[in-house]
N, C-alpha and C positions, 0 to 999 in steps of 0.2 A: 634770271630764269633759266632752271636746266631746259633742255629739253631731250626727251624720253623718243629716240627714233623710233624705237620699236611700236610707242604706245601709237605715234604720227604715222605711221606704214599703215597699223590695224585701221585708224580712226581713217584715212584717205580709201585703203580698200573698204571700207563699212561704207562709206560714201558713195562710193561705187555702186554699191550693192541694190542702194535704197533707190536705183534710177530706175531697171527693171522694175522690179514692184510699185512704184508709186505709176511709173509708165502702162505698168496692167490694170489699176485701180481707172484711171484715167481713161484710160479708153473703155474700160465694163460699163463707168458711167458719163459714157459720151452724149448720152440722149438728154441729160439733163443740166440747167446753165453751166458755164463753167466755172465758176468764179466758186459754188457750192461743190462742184466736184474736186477741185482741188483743196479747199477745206478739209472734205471726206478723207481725201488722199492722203493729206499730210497728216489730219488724225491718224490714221490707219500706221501711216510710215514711224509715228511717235510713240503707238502702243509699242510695234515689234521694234523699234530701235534703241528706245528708251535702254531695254535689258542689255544692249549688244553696248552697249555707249557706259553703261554703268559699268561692266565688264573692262570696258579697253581701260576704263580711266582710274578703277578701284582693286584692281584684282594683283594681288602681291606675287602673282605666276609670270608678271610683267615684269618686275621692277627689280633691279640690282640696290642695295644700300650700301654708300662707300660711308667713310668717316677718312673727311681729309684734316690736317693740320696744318699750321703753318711754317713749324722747325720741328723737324724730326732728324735722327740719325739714321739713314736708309739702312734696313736690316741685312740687304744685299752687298752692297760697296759702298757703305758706310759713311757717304756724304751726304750731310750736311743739306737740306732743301725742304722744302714742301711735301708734305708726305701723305700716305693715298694708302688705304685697304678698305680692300671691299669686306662688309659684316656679315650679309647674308645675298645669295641669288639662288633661283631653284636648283639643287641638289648642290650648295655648299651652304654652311651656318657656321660663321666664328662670335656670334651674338655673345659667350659665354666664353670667351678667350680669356686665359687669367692674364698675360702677357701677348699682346696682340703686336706685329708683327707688321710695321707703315713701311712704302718703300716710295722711293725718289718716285718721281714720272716718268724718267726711262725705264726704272726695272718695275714699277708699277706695272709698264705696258707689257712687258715681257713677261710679268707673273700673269696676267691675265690673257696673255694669247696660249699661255700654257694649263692654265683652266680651262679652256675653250677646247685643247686638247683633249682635256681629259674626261668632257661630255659636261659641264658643268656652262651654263645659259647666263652666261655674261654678255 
């Protein structure tokens, strides 16, 4: 299983989020059992979070696509290893690379800290 820091940061702060609010519902309807107001609440917290949660989990504004291999000739220095490019993240697309361009995991990391340069949300 990957897992997606970025999508886990959003889905932890949303978490956050939902305490305030279900915390306000709760107390508006203090007067009435509790067992029924937290119902309410969590309905209420399921309508508005549902959209925020669909967002963190489906939205391609989130997500880098690499295409790794398992023998490539690094395009960099030329050795021989496991090899790694990223296809598409927001504002880069090599989706349509006639000849696409794998590199070791050292110079993997070193093209992509140099993306990250260059404003591109790796």
């Amino acid at each position: 299983m990957q897992v997606n820091l970025k999508r886990y940061g959003l889905y932890l702060f949303r978490w956050q989020l939902s305490t305030p609010i279900l915390a306000s519902v709760l107390y508006i309807l203090s007067t009435i059992d509790k067992v029924i107001a937290t119902v309410i609440a969590n309905f209420i917290g399921g309508l508005i979070f549902f959209w925020v949660d669909k967002f963190i989990f489906t939205s391609q504004r989130l997500s880098v696509e690499w295409d790794v291999r398992d023998v490539v000739v690094c395009v960099d220095c030329g050795r021989e290893a496991r090899g790694y490019r990223i296809i598409r993240a927001r504002g880069y697309d090599r989706t349509r690379d006639a000849s696409p361009e794998f590199r070791c995991e050292d110079c993997s990391i070193k093209k992509t800290w140099e993306l990250r340069r260059r404003g591109v949300s790796v």
